[in-house]
N, C-alpha and C positions, 0 to 999 in steps of 0.2 A: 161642560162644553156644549155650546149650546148652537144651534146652526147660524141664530142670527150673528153671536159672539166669532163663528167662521167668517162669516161674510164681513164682519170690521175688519176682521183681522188682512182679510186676503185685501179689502179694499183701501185701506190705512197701507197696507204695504205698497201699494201701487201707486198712493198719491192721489187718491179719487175721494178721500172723505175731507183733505183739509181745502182753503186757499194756499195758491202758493207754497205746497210741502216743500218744494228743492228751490226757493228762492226765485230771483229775478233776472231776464235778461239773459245773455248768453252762457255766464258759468251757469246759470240753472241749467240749461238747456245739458251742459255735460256733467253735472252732478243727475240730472234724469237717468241719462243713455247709460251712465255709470252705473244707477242703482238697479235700473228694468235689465239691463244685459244686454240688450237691444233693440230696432226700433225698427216695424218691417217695411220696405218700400214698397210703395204701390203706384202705379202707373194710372189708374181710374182718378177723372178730373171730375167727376159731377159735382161734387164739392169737392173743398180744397184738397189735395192727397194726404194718403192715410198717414206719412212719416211726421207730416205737418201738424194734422190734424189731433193727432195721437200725442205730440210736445203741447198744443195749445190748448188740450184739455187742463193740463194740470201746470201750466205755465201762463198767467192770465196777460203778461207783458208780450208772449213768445213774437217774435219775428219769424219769417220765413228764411233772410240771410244767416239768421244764428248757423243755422244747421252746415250751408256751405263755408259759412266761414271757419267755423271748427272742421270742416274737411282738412279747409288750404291751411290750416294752422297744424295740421296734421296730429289732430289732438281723437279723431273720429275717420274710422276709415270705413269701406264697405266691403261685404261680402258676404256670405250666406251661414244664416244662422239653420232655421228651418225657413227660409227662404231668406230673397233679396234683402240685404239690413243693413243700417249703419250699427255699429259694434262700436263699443268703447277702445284705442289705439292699445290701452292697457293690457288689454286679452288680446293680444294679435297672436301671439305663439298659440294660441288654444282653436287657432283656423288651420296652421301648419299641417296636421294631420289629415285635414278632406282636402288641400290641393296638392300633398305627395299622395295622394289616394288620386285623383286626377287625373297628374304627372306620368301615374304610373300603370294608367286603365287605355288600352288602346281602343277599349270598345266606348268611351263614353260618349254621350248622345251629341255634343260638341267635337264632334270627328273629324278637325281638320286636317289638310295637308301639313304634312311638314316642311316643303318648301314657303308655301304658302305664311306658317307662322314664322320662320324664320326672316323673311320681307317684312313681313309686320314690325317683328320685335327689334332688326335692324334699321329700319326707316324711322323709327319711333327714339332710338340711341345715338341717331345719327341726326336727326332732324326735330329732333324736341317731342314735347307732348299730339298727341293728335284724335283726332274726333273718329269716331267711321264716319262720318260722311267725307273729311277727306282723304280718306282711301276709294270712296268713290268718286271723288272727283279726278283723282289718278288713274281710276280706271279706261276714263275713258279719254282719255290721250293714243294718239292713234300708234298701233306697235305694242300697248299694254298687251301681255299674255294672260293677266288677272283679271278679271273683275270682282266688282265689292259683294257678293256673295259669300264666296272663301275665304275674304278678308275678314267679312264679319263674323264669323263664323270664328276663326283664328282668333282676334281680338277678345272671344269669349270665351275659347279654350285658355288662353294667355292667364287669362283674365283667373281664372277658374282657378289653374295649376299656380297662379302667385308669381309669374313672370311679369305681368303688367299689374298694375294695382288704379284705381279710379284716384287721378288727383283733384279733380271740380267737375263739378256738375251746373249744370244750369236747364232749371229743369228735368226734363227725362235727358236731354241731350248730357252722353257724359264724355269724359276725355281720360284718356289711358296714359298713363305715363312708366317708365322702366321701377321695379318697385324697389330697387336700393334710393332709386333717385325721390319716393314719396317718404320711406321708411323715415322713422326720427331716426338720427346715430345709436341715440342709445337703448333702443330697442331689442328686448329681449327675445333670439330667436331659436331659441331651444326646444326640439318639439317634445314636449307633453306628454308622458309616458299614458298606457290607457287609462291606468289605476286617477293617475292625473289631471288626464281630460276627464274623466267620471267626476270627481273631484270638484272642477270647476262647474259641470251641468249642475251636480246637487246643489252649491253654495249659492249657485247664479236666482237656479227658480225660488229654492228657500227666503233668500232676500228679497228676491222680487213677490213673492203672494204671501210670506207668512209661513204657508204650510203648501202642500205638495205629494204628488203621488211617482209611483217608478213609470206609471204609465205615462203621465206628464212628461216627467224629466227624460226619458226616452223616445218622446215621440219622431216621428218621423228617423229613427236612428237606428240600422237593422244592424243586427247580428246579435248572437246570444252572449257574446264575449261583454259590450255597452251593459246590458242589462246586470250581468253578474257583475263584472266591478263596480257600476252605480248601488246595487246592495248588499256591495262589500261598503263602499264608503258611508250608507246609513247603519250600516251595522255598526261600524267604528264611530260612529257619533251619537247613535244612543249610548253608547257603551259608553261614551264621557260625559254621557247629561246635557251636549247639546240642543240634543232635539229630543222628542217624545214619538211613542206611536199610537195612534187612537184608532180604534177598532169599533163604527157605526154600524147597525144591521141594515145593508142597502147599499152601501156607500162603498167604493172602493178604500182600500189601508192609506191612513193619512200618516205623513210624516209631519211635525210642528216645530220649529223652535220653541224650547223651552219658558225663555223670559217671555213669551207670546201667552201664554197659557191663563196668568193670573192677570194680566194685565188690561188696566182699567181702558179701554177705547172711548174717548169724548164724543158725542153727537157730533154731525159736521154741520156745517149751515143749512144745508138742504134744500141747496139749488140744483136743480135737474141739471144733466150733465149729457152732452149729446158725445154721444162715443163714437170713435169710426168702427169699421166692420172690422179692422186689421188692431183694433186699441189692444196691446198688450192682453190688457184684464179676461177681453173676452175670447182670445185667439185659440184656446183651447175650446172650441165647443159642446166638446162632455164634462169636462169640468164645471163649466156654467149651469148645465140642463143640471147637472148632482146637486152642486151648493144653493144655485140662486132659482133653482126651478123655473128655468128662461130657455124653450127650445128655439135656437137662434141658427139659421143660416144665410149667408146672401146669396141673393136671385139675379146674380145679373149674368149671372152664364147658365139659370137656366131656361129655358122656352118662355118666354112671352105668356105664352094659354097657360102654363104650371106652375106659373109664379101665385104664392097666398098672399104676399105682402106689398111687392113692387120691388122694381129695376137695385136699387142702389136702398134698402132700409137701413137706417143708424138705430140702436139700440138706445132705448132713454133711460138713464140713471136716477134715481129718486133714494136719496138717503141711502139705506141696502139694500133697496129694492130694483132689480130692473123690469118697470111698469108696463113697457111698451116700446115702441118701433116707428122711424117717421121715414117715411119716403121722401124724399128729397133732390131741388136739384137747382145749384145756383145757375140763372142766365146774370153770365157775367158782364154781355153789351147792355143791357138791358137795367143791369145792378140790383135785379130781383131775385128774391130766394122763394122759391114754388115751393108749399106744402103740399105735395101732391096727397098724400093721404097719413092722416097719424092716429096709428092706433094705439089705445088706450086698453092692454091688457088686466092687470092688475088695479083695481078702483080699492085696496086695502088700504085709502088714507082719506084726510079732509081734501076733497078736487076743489071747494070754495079758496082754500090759500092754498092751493098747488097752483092754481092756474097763473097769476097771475107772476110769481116768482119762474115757472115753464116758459112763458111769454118776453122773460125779461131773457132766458137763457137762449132762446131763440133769434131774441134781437141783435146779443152779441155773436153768438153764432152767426148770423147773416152778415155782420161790419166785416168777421174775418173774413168772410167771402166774399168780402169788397161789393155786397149786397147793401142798398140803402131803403128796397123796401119791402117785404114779406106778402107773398098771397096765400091765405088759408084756403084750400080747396075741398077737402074730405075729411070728415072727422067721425072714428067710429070709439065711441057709439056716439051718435047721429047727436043726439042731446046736448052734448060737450061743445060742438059748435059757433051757437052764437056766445057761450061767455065767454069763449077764447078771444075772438073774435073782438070784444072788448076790451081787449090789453094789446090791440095790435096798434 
């Protein structure tokens, strides 16, 4: 077992070593969401967002409507995995658990009134779907005792606790609706015992990378109770030869599926791959820095003067390698995609046929960003410049 033989494997699970792993067009789009477990939302437009972005890596057709339209088709709903996400409709009972946790926390950081959300959630039952903005447009009708503050505020406790559920989006801009009225019928709403949800976290990550660690599968997920059931449920699947455990000097304890182990991984074509910050593969960031030796974080919330890399860096994919990092920023009046500066970590291959095959990954990258021309600005090291520069 060999580290590179880790890196197909986790990257073959993700969909990032074939074309087209989950197919074309919209059922792709939820045979994806289906296989990753989910898909995290990001609000940053420098380039296209990250939900988008993160389908169109490994969806070379992807549309930006796929995604709302498997909302309204209620095949895909939202809510928080370890942040904002669209979730497969499938797993909906395995969210049940953190909005009766919610429901039932009067201290949470979404402290609303409860006059307040009972306006909400009546006006919404009584008068159809609605946006926050218009409950700020109701605010200010003269005599309103409300304003859109504790509305929104309420909308997102609602929202949280599973009273309201997001039926369309457009955009960031979303629209709440009562969530018996989004739910399919025959949706399964049984909550998930813990053993259960444990249950689902292991089978979700194992699918989605290959292999997996408790630290992974726990993250963001406190209590000591998560951790012991999640290795009670590895304990009962090695125990039936599902999976293996492999024990590296340096490495934290890997857990594998089993048919993963001997199995032949094909080269992939070995066109660079521009990832978002939020892409599935790399959202763990100590997982990345272990297996792919890529110390990765985004700068865009931190200081200006303390940034190393710049504002918004996407991670660059080469075969199993992650080589380097490109600042970036579509001016979308404009239809230009700024290389503001791309660095070139990793030189462990031929750069004479990298470049030009980078060049061509960049071109389509900039079409999805409705970009029709590319400015190369900074290239480190400095040398790499002008042959780029002749595949533009």
């Amino acid at each position: 077992m060999t580290l590179e033989h880790l890196q197909k494997i986790t990257l073959e699970s993700q969909g990032l070593l074939h074309p087209s792993p989950f197919g074309k067009g919209k059922k792709a789009v939820l045979n994806a969401l289906e296989h990753l477990g989910y898909l995290q939302i990001d609000t940053l437009s420098i380039v296209e967002r990250a939900h988008h972005h993160t389908l169109w890596t490994r969806i070379p057709d992807y549309k930006t409507e796929h995604l709302d339209e498997l909302v309204k088709e209620r095949k895909v709903f939202e809510y928080w995995f370890h942040a904002a996400s669209y979730l497969p409709m499938r797993d909906f009972r395995f969210s049940l658990p953190q909005m009766l946790d919610v429901k039932q926390n009067e201290k949470h950081y979404y402290n609303a009134e409860h006059k307040v959300m009972q306006y909400v959630i009546d006006t919404i039952r009584a008068e159809g779907p609605k946006k926050a903005r218009d409950f700020e447009n109701e605010s200010k009708k003269p005599g309103s005792w409300w304003n859109w503050k504790p509305t929104k505020i309420a909308l997102e406790r609602l929202f949280l606790q599973g009273d309201l559920m997001i039926s369309e989006r457009k955009g960031m801009q979303k629209t709440y609706d009562i969530s018996e009225r989004v739910l399919p019928k025959d949706i399964d709403l049984t909550v998930p015992s813990p053993f259960e949800f444990a249950d689902y976290l292991v089978k979700t990550y194992l699918r989605a990378y290959g292999f997996t660690t408790v630290k992974q599968i726990t993250h963001l997920k406190t209590g000591e109770a998560i951790r012991k059931n999640v290795n009670e449920v590895l304990h009962s699947m090695l125990d039936q030869g599902t999976i293996q455990k492999i024990e590296i000097q340096g490495y934290p304890t890997i857990f594998i599926q089993t048919d993963l182990i001997e199995k032949e991984i094909k080269k992939n074509d070995f066109n660079s791959r521009i990832l978002s910050p939020f892409d599935n593969s790399i959202i763990h960031r100590e997982r990345i820095k272990h297996f792919f030796n890529f110390d990765y974080r985004i700068e865009c919330y931190t200081p200006k003067e303390k940034r190393q890399y710049g504002y918004f860096c996407l991670p660059i994919l080469f075969g199993n390698q992650l080589i380097g990092r490109v600042d970036c920023k579509a001016h979308r009046k404009e239809k230009q995609l700024e290389i503001i500066h791309l660095y070139i970590e990793n030189q462990n291959f031929d750069i004479e046929s990298w470049a030009k095959g980078f060049m061509e990954s960049i071109k389509h990258f900039a079409t999805f960003n409705g970009c029709e021309s590319i400015q190369l600005n900074q290239v480190s090291p400095s040398n790499l410049i002008n042959r780029l520069k002749q595949e533009i």
